[in-house]
Backbone as ProteinMPNN parsed JSONL, in Angstrom:
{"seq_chain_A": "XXXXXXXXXXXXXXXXXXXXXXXXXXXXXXXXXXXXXXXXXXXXXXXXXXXXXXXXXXXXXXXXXXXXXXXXXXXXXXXXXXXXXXXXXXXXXXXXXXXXXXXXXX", "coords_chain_A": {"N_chain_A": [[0.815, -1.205, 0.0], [2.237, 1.009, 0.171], [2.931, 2.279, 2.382], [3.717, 2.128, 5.648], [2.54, 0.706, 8.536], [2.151, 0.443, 12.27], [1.178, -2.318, 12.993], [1.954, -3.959, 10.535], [5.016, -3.783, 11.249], [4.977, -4.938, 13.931], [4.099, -7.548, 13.176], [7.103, -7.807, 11.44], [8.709, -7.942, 13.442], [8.217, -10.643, 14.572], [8.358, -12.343, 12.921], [11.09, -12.304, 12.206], [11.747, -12.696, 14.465], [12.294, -10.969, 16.763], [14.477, -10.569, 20.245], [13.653, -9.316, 21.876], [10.44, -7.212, 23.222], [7.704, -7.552, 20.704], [6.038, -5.417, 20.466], [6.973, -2.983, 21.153], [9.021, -2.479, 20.486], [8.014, -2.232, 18.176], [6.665, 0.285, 18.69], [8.388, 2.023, 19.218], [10.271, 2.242, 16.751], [8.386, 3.031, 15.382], [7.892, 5.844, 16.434], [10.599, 6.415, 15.855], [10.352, 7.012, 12.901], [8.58, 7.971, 11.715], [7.823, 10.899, 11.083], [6.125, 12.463, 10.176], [3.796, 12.52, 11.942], [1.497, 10.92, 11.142], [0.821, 7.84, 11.361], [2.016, 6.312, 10.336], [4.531, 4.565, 8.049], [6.066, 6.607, 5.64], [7.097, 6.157, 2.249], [9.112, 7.868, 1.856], [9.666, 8.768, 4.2], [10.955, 6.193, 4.965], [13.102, 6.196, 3.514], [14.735, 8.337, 3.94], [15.299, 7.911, 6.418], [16.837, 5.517, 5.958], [19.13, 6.544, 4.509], [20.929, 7.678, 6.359], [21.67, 5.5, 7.819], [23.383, 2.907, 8.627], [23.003, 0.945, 7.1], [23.247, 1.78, 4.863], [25.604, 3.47, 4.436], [27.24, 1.231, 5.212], [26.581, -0.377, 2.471], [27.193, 0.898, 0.31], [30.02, 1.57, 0.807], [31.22, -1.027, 0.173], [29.685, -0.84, -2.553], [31.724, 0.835, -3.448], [34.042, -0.687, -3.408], [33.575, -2.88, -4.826], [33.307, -1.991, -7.41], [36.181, -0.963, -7.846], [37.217, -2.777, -7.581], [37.002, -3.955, -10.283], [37.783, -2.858, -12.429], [39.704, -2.724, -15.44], [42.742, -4.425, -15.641], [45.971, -3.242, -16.331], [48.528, -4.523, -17.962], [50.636, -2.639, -19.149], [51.092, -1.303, -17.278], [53.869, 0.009, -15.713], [55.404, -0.599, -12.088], [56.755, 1.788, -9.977], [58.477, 1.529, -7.608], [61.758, 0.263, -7.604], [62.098, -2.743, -6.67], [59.297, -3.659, -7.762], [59.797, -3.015, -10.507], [61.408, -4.734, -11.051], [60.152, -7.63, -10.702], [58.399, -7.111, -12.575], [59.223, -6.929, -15.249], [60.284, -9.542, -14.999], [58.036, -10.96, -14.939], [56.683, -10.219, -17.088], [56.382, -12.305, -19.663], [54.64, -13.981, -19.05], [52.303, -12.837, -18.053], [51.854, -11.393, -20.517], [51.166, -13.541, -22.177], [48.977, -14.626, -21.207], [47.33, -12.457, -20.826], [46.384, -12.19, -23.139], [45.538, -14.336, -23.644], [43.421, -15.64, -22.177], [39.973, -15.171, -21.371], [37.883, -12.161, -19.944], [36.198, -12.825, -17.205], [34.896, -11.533, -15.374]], "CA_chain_A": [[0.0, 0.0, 0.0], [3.299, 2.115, 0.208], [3.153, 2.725, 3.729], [4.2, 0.912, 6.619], [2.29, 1.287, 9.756], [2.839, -0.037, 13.409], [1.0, -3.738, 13.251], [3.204, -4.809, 9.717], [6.093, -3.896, 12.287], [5.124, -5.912, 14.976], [4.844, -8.904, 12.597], [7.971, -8.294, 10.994], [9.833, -8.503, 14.277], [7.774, -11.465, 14.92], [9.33, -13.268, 12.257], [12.517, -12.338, 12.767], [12.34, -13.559, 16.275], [13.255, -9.973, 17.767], [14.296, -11.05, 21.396], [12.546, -7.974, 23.08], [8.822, -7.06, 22.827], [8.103, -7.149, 19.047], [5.148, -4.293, 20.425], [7.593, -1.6, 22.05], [10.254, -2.028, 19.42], [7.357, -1.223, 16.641], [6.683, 1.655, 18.84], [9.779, 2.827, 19.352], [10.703, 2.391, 15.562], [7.76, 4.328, 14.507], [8.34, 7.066, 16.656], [11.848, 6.998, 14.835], [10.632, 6.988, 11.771], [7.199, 8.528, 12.009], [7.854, 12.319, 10.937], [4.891, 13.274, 9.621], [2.755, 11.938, 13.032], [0.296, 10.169, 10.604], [1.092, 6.95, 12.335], [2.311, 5.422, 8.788], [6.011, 5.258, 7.928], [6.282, 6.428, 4.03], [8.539, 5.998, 1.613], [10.181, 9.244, 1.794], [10.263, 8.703, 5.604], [11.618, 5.553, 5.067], [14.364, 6.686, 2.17], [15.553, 9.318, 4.78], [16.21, 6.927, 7.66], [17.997, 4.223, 5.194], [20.266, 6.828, 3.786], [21.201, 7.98, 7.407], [22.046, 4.417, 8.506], [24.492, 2.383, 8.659], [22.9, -0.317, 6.22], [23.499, 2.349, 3.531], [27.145, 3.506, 4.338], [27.84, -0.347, 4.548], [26.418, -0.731, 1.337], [28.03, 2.141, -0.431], [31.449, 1.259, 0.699], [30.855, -2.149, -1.184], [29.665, -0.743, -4.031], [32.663, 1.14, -3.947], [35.406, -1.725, -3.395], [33.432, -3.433, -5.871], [33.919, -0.727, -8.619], [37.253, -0.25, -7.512], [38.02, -4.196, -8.136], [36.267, -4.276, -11.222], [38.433, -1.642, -13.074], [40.177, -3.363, -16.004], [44.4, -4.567, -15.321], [46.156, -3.008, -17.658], [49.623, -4.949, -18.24], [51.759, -2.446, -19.393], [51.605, 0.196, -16.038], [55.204, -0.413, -14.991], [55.461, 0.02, -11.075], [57.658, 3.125, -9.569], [59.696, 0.937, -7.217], [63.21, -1.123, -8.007], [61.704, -4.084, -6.588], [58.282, -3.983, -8.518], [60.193, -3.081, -11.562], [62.337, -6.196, -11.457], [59.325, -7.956, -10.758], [57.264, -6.632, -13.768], [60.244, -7.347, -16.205], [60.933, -10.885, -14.871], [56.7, -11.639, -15.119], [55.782, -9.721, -18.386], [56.29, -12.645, -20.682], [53.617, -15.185, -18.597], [51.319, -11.733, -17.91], [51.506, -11.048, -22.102], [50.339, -14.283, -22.434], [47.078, -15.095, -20.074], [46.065, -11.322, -20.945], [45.821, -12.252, -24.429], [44.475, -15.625, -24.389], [42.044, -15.992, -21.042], [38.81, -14.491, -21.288], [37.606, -11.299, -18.736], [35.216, -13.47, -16.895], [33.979, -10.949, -14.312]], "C_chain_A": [[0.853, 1.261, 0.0], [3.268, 2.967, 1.886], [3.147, 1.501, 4.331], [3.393, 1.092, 7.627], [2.19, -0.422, 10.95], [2.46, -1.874, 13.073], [1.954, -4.363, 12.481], [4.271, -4.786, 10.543], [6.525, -4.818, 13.285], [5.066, -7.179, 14.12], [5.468, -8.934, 11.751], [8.861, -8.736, 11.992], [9.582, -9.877, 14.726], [8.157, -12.522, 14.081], [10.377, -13.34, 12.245], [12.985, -12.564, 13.608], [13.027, -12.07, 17.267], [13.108, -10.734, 19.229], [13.644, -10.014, 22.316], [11.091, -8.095, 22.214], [8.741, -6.574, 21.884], [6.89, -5.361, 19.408], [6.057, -2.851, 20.674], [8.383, -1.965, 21.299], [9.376, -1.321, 18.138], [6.948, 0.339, 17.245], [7.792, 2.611, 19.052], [10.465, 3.44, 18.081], [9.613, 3.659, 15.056], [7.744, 5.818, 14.817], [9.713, 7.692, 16.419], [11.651, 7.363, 13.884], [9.165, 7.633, 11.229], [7.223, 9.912, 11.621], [7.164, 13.01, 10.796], [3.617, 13.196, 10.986], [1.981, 11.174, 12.082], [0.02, 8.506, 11.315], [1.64, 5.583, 11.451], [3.716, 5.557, 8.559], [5.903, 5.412, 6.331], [7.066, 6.228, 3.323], [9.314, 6.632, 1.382], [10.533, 9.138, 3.058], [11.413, 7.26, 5.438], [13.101, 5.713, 4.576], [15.376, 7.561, 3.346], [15.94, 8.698, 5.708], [16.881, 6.372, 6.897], [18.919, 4.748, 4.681], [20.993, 7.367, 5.102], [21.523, 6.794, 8.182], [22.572, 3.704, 8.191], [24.425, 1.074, 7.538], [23.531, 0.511, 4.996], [24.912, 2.863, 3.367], [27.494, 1.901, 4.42], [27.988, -0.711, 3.209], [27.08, 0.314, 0.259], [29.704, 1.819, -0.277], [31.99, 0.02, 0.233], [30.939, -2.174, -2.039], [31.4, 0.081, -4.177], [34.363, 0.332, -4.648], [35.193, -2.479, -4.377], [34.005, -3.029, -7.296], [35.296, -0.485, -9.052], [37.967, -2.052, -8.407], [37.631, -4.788, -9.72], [36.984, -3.432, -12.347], [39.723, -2.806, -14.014], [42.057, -3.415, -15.275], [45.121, -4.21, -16.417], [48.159, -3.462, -17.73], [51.028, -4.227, -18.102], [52.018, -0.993, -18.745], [52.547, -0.755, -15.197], [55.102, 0.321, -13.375], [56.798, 1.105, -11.057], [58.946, 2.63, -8.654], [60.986, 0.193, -7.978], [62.839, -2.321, -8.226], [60.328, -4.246, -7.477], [58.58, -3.758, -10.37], [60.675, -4.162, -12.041], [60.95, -7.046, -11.99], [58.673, -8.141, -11.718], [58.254, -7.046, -14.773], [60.213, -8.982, -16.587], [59.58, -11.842, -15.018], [56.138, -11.317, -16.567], [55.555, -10.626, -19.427], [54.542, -13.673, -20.645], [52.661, -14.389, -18.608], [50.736, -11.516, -19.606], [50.484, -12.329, -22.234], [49.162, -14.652, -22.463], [47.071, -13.667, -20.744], [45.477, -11.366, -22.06], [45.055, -13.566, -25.121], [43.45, -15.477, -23.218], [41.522, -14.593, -21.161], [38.511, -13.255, -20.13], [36.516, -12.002, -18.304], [34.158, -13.048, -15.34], [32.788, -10.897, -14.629]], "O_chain_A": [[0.363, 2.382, -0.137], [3.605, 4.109, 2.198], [2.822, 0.371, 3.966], [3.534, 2.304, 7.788], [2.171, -1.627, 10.701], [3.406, -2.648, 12.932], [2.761, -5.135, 12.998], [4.692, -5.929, 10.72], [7.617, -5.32, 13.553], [6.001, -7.959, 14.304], [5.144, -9.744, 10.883], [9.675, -9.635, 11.782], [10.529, -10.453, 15.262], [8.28, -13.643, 14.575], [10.888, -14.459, 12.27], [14.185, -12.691, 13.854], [13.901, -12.09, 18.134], [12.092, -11.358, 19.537], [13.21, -10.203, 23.453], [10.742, -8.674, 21.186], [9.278, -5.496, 21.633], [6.992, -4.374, 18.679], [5.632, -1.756, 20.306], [9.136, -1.092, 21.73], [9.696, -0.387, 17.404], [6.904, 1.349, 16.543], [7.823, 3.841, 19.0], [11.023, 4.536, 18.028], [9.859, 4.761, 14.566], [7.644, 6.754, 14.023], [10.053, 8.86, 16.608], [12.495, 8.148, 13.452], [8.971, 7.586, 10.014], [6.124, 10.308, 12.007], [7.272, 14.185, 11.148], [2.589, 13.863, 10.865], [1.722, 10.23, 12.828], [-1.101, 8.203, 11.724], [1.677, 4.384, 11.731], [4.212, 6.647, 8.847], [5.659, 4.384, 5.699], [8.146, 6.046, 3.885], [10.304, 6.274, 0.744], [11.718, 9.378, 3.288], [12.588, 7.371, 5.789], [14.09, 5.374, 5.226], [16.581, 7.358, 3.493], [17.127, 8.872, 5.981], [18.033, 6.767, 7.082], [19.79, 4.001, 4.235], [22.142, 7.575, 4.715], [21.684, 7.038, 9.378], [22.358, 3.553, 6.988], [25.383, 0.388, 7.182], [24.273, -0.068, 4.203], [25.447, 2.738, 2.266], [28.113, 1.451, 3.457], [29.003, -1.192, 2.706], [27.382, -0.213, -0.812], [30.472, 1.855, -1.238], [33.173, -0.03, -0.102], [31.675, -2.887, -2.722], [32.133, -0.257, -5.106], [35.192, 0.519, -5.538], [36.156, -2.92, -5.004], [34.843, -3.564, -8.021], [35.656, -0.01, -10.129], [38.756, -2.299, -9.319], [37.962, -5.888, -10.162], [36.354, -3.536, -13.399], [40.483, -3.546, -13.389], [42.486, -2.528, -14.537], [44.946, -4.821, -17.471], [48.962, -2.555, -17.515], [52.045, -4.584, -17.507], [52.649, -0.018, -19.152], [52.333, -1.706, -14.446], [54.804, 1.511, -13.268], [57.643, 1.19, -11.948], [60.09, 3.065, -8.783], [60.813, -0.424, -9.029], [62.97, -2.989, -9.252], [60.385, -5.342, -8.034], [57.853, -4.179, -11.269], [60.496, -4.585, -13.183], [60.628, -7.181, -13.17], [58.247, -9.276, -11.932], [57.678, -7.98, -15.332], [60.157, -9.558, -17.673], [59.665, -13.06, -15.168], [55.294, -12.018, -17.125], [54.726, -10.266, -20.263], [53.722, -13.949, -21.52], [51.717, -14.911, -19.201], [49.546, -11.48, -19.919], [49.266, -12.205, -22.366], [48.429, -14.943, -23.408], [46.445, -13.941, -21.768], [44.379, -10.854, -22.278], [44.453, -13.833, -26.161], [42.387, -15.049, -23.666], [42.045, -13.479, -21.119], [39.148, -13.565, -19.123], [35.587, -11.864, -19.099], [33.325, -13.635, -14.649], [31.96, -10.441, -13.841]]}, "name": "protein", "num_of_chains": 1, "seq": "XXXXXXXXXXXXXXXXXXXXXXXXXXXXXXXXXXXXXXXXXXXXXXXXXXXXXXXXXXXXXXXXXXXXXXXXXXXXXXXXXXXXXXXXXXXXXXXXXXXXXXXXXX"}
């Protein structure tokens, strides 16, 4: 129906097994999340708590590491050190190889 109000609350904690009183956590939540008094949580109320909580910086710093690991390898960026230079010299022939036969299978 696009709103939430208090009873769906109490039986979501009721499936989830909250270990406190699923009644006084739905009241507690809705008077978190309740802004408007109507006694409904909406989806703009909701949107504004979930970007203010910690599920959504979790999930954001995810997407980021994801993004971050997902960024093509590109062979022929020689490192800046001695030792990663050697390194890169003494691997480039086995690296040429696999980059040009195995597939990107992300």
């Amino acid at each position: 129906s696009g709103f939430i109000d208090e009873d769906e609350l109490v039986a979501l904690f009721r499936k989830l097994k909250i270990p406190s009183d699923p009644a006084q956590e739905a009241t507690k939540i809705m008077s978190e999340l309740d802004k408007s008094g109507s006694g409904k949580i909406t989806r703009a109320e909701f949107e504004t708590w979930y970007r203010e909580s910690l599920f959504w910086k979790g999930r954001q710093e995810e997407f980021q590491k994801e993004q971050e690991a997902s960024e093509p390898i590109d062979p022929f960026d020689i490192p800046d050190n001695l030792k990663g230079q050697i390194w890169y010299w003494v691997t480039l022939p086995l690296v040429l190889v696999l980059w040009g036969t195995l597939p990107d299978v992300r």
